[in-house]
N, C-alpha and C positions, 0 to 999 in steps of 0.2 A: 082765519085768514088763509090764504093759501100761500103754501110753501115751496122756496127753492133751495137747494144744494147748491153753494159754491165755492170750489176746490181749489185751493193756489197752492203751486208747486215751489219748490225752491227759489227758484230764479225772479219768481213774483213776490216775493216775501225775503230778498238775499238782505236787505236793510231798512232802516227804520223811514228812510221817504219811502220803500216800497212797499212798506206795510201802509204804509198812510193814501197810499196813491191805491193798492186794490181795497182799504177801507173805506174812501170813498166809492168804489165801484159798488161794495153792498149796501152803503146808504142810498145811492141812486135806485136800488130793489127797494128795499125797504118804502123810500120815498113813494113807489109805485103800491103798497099796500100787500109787501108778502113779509111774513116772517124768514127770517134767512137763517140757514144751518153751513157754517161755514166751516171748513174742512181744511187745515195746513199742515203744509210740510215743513222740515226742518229749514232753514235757511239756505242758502246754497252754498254746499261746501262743508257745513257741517255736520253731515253722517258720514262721511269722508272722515273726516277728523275724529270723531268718534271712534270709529270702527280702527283708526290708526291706533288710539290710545288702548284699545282694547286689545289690538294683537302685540302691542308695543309691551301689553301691562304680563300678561299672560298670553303664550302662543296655545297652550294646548287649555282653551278657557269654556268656563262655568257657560252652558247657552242661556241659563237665567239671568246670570251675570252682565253678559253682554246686553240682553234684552234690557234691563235696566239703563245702563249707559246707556244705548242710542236710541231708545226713545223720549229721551231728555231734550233732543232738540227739537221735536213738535209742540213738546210744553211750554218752553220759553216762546217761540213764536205765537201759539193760542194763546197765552195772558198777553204778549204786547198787542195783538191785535183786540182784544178784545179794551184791553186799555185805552187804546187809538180812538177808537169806538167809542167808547164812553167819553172821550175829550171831545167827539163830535156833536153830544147830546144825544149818540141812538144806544138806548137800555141793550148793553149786553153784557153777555156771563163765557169765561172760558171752561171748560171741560176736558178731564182726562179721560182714555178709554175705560179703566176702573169704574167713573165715576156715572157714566152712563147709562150702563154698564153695555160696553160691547164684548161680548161672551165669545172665547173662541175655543180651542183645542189647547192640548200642551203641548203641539211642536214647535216650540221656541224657536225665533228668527224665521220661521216660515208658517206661522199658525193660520190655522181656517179658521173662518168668521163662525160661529154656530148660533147665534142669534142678538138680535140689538132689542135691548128695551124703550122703551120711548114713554112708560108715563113721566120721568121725572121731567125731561126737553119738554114735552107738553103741559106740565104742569109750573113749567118758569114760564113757558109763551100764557099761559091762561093769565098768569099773576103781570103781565105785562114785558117781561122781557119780549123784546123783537130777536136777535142775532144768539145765536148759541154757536160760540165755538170752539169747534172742537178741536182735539189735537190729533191729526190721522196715523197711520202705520202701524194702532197699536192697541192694546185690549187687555182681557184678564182671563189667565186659566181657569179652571174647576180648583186648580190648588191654591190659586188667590195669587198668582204670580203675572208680573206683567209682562206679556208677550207682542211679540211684534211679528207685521203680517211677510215678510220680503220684500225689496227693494221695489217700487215702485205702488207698496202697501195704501199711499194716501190715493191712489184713484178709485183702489177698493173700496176702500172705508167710503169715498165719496158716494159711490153707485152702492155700496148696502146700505149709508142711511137714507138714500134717496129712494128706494126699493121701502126699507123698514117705516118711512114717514107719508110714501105715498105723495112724493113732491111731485109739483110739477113737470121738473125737468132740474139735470144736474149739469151744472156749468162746470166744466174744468178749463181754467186760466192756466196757461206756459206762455212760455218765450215765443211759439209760432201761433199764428194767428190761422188755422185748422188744418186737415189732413191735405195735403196734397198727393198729385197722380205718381208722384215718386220725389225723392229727394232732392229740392230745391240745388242745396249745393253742387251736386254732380250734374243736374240733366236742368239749364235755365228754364229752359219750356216746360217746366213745371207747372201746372196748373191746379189752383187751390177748389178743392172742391163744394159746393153747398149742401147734399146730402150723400152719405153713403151708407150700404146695408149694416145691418149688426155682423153677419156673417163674412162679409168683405173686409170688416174691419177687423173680424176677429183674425183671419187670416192675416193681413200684414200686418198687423199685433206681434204674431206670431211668429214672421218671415222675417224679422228684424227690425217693421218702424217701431221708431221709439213714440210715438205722440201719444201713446194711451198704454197701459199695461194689460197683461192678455187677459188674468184672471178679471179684469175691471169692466171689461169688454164680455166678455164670457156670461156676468152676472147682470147687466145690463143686458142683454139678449134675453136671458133666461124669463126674468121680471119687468122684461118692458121698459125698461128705463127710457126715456128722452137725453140723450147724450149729445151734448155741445164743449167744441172743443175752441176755443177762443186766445186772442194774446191778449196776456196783462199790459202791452205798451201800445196799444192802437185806440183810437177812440171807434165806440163801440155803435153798434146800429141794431136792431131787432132781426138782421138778414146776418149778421156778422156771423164769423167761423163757419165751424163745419159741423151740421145735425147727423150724429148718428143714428140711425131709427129703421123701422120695420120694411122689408123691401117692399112693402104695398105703399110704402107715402114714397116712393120717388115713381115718377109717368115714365122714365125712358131715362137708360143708360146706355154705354157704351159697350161693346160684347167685353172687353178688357175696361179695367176703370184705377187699376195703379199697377207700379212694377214696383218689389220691393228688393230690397238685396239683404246679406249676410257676410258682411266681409269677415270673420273671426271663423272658417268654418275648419275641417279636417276630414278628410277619406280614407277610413281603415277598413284594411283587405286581411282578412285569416285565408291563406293561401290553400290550398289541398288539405283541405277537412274531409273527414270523415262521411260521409253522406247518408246519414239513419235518420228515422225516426226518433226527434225531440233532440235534434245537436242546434236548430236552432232557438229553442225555449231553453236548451241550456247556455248556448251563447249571450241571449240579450239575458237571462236572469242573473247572468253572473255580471253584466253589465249594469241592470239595476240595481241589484246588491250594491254596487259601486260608487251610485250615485252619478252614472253616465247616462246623459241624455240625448239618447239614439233620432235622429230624426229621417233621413234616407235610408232603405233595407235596398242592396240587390244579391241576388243569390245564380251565379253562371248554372248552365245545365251541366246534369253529372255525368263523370267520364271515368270507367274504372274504380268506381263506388267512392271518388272522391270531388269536392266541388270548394270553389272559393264564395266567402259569405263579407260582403264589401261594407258595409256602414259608413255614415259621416253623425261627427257631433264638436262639439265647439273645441275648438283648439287645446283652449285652460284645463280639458281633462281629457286631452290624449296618455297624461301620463298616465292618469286614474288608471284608464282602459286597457290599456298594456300589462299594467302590474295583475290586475283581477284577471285578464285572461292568459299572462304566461303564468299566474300563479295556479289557473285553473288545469292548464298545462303542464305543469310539474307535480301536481296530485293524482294524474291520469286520467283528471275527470272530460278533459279534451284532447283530442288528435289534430294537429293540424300542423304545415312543415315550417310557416312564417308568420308571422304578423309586420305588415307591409302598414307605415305610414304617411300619409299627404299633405303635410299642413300646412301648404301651397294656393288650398283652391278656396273658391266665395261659393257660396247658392245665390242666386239671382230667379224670380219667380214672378210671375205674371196673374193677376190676380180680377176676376170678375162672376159675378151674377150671371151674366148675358154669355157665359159661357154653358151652361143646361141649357141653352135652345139653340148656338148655333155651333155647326160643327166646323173644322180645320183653322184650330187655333194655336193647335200644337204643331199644326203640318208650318205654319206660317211662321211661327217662336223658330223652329230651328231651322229652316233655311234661313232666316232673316241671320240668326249665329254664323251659319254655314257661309253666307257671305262676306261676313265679315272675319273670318277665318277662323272663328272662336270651337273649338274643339268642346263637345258635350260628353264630361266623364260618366254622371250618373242622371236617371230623372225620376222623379216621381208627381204624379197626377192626384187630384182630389175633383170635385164637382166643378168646384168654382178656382181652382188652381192647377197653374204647372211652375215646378221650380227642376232646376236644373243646378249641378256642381260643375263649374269651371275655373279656369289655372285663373289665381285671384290676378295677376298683372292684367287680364281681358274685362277685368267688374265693370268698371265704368263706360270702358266703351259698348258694352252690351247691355246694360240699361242705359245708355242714350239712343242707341240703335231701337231697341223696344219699343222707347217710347216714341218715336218717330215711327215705326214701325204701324202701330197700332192706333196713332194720329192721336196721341191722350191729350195734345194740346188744345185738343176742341171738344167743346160742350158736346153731349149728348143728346 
């Protein structure tokens, strides 16, 4: 029979009517003649809880340990739903990542997928089961340890057994009913979109929307995946949500096709550095080491064999960043006279396909700012992006201005 993926997130799954209400949504599949591989997240609210009790229990704690406790809340959800299920009369079975077996690495709380098996899922569909479901976020070492993928792990899991099983297409259910041109709550002329590229989405993935996780997107690209992004609380149609898919199946977009933002961001300046060869491979490695996650580089031109080297990365580990590089600092493995911090400003970034074939799209992003008085501290450019750091009080009005700007409230 052929097969779908479909993924419910927390909030689609926060209680036992919501387990009931997306378990009829996979009977209504099944009813259509696919076997369904169903993919959940903890309830809403509790990995939150979890994660409380685990730094409550132990601050400086076991990552095995922790892996254990909060992947407990995907399993309670996979047996009620599968239970739901079987009160409905459709044959299903729940499944742990173990039991699958979803094979990953050993970096606990953050593990990579390294291969999914599938005879035994296929050898319950052969013997009749329809619905296999699974518990997402989570898997098994080489040491036989259960590990969990990071925070937004169940869309992964979804798009690699979707990928591993050769589905048709992977539904993922949330609260919003698909991607829209930018953030409904901030800019109303929001408009929801019907397909967008892999690459586009990988981008605002990445730029801060929350509707998909990056690495899920990533993998989905890689393998092709069919990605539909859907709400648990709408009643549904064949045209519903939003198709992620190859830019050859969308005819015509618009040169821009979302603005995303990043309100949590931070701008750090190393003042009068050194200016040699490899003081920036020593900068950012002393900043990986760290576990800082660098996303904007600008470097001024040098005056007097010294230059400032600017960075931005998320707020929660400006302190990280500070300690490893005054600590690099007081080893003498760096020269520099300050480290200047920002944690003032958003990235705001303009996101499109149709930007490789038309030019002055950047000339048009910053006067549209420049009119609006919005002041541009740092930028960086990619094919299909430009983001930009400004003073966070300006966020909002400069993604409404954009998207006005760029007319996103009209079809392509």
């Amino acid at each position: 029979m052929p097969l779908l993926v479909m993924k419910f997130g927390g909030t689609s799954v926060a209680n036992l009517d919501r387990i009931r209400r997306a378990a009829k949504r996979v009977g209504v599949e099944v009813a259509k003649g696919y076997d369904v591989i169903v993919i959940v997240s903890a309830m809403s609210g509790k990995t939150n809880e979890l994660v409380g009790w685990v730094n409550e229990t132990s601050p400086l704690y076991d990552a095995r340990e922790y892996d254990a406790v909060v992947s407990s809340g995907e399993i309670v959800t996979a047996g009620l739903m599968a239970l739901t299920l079987q009160e409905m009369d459709v044959p299903a079975r729940s499944w742990q990542g173990w039991q699958v077996p979803l094979k990953t690495n050993s970096a606990h709380s953050q593990a990579r997928i390294d291969e999914i098996g599938t005879d035994a899922i296929n050898a319950k569909f052969g013997e009749g089961m329809r619905v296999a479901v699974v518990a997402g976020f989570q898997g098994i070492s080489p040491e036989g340890r259960v590990t969990t993928l990071g925070r937004g792990g169940s869309d992964t899991t979804a798009v690699a057994f979707a990928a591993a099983f050769g589905a048709e297409r992977c539904d993922i259910y949330t609260d919003v009913d698909g991607v829209y041109t930018t953030d409904p709550r901030i800019c109303d002329k929001a408009r929801k979109l019907d397909k967008i590229a892999y690459e586009e989405m990988l981008e605002l993935a990445s730029l801060g929307a929350k509707v998909l996780q990056t690495r899920s997107v990533e993998l989905a690209m890689r393998y092709k995946v069919k990605l539909r992004v859907l709400s648990s609380f709408e009643e549904q149609s064949d045209e519903a949500g939003t198709l992620v898919c190859d830019e050859e199946e969308i005819m015509e977009s618009n040169v821009v096709n979302g603005v995303a933002y990043s309100r949590d961001e931070a701008k750090l300046t190393c003042l009068s550095v050194a200016d040699r060869p490899g003081i920036a491979a020593t900068i950012f490695t002393c900043l990986s080491d760290a576990g800082v996650n660098v996303d904007m580089i600008v470097q001024n031109i040098s005056e007097d064999g010294r230059t400032d080297m600017t960075f931005s990365c998320p707020t929660d580990q400006v302190k990280r960043a500070e300690v490893a590089l005054n600590g690099f600092k007081e080893k003498g493995e760096l020269n520099f006279a300050e480290l200047v911090a920002d944690t003032g400003v958003a990235k705001v970034s303009v996101v499109g396909i149709g930007m490789r074939s038309q030019s002055g799209v950047a000339a048009k992003m910053f006067r549209v700012l420049s009119d609006e008085g919005v002041n541009i501290k740092v930028i960086t450019t990619s094919e299909i992006k430009i983001s930009v750091l400004i003073d966070r009080k300006y966020m909002e009005l400069a993604v409404q201005a954009l998207h006005d700007a760029f007319e996103l409230d009209k079809a392509g």
